[in-house]
N, C-alpha and C positions, 0 to 999 in steps of 0.2 A: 654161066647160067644167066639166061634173059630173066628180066621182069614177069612174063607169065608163067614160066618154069618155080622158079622163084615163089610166087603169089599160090602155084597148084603145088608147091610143097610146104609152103606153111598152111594150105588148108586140109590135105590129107595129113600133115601132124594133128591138129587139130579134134577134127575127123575119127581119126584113128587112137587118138591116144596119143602119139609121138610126143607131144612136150614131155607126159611121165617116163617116156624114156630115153628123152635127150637129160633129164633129170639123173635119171636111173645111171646114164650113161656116165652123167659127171661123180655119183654117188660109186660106181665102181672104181674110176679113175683113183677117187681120193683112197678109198677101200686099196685098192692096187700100191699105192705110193706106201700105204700104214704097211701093206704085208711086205714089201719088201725093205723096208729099215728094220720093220720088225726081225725077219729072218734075219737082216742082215746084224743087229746088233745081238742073235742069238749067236752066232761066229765070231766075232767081235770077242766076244766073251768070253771064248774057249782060245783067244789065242794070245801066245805068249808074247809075241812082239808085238800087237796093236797097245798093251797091257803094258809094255817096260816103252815102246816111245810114247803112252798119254801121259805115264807116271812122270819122264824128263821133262817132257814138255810143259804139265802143269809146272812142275819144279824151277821150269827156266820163265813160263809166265808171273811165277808170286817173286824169284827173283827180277825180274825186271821193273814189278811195281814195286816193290818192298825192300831194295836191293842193301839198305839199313839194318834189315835183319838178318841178312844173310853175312853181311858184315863185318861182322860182331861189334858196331858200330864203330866202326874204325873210318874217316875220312881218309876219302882216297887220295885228295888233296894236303895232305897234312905230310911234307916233307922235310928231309933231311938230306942234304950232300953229301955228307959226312958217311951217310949208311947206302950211299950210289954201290947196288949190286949186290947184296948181302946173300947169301943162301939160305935156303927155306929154314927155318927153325921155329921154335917154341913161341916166343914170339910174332914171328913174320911167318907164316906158311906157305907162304907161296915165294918166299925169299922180298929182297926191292927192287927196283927200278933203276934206271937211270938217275932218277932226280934223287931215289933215296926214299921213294913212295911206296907203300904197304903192297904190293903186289897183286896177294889175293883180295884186298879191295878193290884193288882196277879191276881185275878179271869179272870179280865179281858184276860191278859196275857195267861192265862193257855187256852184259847180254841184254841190257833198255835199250843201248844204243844197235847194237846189232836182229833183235828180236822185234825192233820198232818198224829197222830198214824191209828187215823178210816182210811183216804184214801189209806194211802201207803199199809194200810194191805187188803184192798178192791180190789186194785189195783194187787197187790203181787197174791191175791186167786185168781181174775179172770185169769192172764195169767197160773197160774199153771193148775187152773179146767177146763179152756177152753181147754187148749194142752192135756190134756191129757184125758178128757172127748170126743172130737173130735176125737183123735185117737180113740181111744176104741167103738166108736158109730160108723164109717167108716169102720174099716177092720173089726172089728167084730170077730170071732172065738178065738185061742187060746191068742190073744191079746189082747182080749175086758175080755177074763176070765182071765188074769194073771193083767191087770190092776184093774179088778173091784174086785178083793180078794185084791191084796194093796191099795186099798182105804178102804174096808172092816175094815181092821189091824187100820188105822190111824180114822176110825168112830168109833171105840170101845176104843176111849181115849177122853176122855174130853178135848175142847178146855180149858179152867183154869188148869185143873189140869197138862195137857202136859205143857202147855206156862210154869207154876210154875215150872215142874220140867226143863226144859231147862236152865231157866232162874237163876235158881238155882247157875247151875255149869258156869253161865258167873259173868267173873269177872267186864265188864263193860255195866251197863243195860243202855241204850242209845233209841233213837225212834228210830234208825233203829234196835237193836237188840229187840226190844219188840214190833216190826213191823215183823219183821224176825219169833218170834214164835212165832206169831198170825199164821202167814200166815201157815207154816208148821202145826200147829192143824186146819185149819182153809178151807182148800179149796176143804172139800169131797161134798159136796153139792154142791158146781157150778158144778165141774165135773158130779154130776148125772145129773143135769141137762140138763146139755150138751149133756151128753151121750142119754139118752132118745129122746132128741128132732130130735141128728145126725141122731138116727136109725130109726124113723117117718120118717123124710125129704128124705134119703138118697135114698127110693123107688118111689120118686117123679117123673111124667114124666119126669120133665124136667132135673132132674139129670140125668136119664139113656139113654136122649136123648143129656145130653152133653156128658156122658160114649163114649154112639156109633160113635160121632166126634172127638174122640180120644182126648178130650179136659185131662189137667194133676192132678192129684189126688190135687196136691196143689192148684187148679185154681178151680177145683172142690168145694174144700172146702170152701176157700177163698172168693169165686164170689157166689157159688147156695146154698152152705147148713147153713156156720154161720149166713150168716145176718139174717134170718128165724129161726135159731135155739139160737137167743141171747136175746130173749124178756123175756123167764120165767127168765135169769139169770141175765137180768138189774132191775126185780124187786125183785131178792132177792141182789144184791147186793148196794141198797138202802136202804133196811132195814142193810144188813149186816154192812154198817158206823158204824149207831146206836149200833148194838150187838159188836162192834169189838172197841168204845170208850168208852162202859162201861166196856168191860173186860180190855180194859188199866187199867180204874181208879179201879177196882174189885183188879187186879197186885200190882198195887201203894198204897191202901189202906192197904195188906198183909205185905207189906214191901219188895214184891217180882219185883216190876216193877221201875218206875224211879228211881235214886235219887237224892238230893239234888246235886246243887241247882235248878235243874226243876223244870217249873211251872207248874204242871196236876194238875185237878181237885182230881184227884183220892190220889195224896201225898197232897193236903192240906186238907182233911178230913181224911186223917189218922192223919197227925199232932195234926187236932184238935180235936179229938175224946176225946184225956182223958184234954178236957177241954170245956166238951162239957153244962156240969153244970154251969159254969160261966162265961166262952163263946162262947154260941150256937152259935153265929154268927160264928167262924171259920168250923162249920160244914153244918150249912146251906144254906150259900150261893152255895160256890161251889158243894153242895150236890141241890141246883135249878139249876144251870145250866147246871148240867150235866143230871139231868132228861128232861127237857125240851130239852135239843137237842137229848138225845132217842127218846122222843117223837117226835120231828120233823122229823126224818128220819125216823120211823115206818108210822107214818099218810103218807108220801110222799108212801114208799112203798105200802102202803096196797090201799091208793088211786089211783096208779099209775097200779097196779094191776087187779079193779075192772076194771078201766078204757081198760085194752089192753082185756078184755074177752068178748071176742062176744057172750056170752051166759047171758051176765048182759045189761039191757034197757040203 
């Protein structure tokens, strides 16, 4: 749009009224955003798995902060040799260790260190997929095809197998370094989706009635196209926790992700694996909690999901 095109439609807004209903226009948008969490958390409500994975998840969130009271104040560090491998009793519930350590306080333990790696890397892929999914969705042409062939390159590597080789050539594997190449294999799919949803939105009245108010690309984006364009990417990034603390513990089981003396689910069933014959317990337990909190953050997504679709009753 030229300058006098431009200039004769902010004064027929003017004129006519239009700013009350580029007003009007942003006053439905936000009204539209309320009724759809609204319906959607009326669904939500009524269902049975959204309901048992918030319940885990809380459960596994106060254990991660609080992991003392889950406990029973038992230090996870507080060993014996002498009791190397004991089976779950009265006492010890979760049986010991190797070292002769309280079991079900490692387990315990182990879901800050595993419940830290899912967020930061959940966290890490949405600012990267968003930025750069929004750009590429918004200007569109030579910028939307030089970002979407480098995203291309980084979808044709396997999250496990890039994080493995990264992690390779680090000489200290840490949760922020095995947060770090999650996120680097990890953030092509928010960005599509971002991208998809920018270039839907972007032709929306009411964007191109903020466009003709000279409102600014950043304010544009910020205010009328993300909030609207961040619903498909809050429900894959709900599942993605789930996908992104099992390929922690997938790392840690290889011998590629933590090390000692970390407590992740995924290095104490590599431990125990070659003593898995005469004590299962070192591979089963934290081999149930770490299924059970995939599962809790799939059910939340997929529940979370049916719920935002206005094409499901």
């Amino acid at each position: 749009m030229d300058s006098k095109n431009a200039e004769a439609a902010r004064t027929h807004a003017v004129e006519e009224g239009e700013p009350g209903n580029v007003m009007t226009g942003e006053a439905v948008q936000l009204v539209g955003q309320a009724s759809l969490w609204g319906n959607a958390w009326k669904k939500l409500r009524r269902s049975v798995f959204f309901w048992f994975g918030a319940i885990i998840t809380a459960l596994l969130v106060m254990m991660a902060l609080v992991p003392q009271l889950f406990a029973r104040g038992i230090d996870p560090r507080a060993c014996d040799l002498s009791d190397s491998r004991l089976q779950p009793s009265a006492q010890h519930w979760f049986g010991t260790d190797l070292q002769g350590c309280d079991y079900y306080a490692n387990v315990i333990y182990g879901a800050r260190v595993s419940l830290s790696i899912g967020l930061l890397s959940v966290i890490g892929v949405l600012i990267v997929g968003v930025l750069i999914g929004a750009l590429a969705g918004y200007f569109g042409g030579a910028l939307d095809s030089v970002l979407a062939r480098f995203t291309d390159i980084f979808f044709g590597i396997p999250l496990l197998l890039g994080a493995l080789v990264l992690l390779t050539v680090t000489s200290e594997r840490t949760i922020w370094t095995v947060s770090l190449a999650l996120i680097t294999f990890g953030w092509m799919t928010a960005m599509r989706l971002v991208r998809s949803s920018v270039i839907a939105i972007k032709e929306s009245e009411y964007v191109q009635a903020a466009q003709v108010l000279g409102a600014s690309t950043f304010r544009i984006l910020v205010r009328h196209i993300l909030p609207n364009a961040l619903t498909p990417v809050l429900v894959y990034a709900t599942i993605a926790v789930g996908t992104f603390i099992a390929a922690e513990s997938a790392l840690s089981y290889l011998g590629i992700g933590l090390q000692m003396p970390a407590m992740s689910w995924g290095l104490q069933i590599n431990l125990g694996q070659n003593y898995i014959s005469t004590s299962p317990h070192l591979v089963l337990f934290p081999a149930a909690f770490l299924s059970v909190t995939v599962l809790a953050f799939i059910l939340m997504g997929d529940a979370l999901r049916d719920a935002l679709d206005p094409k499901r009753s």
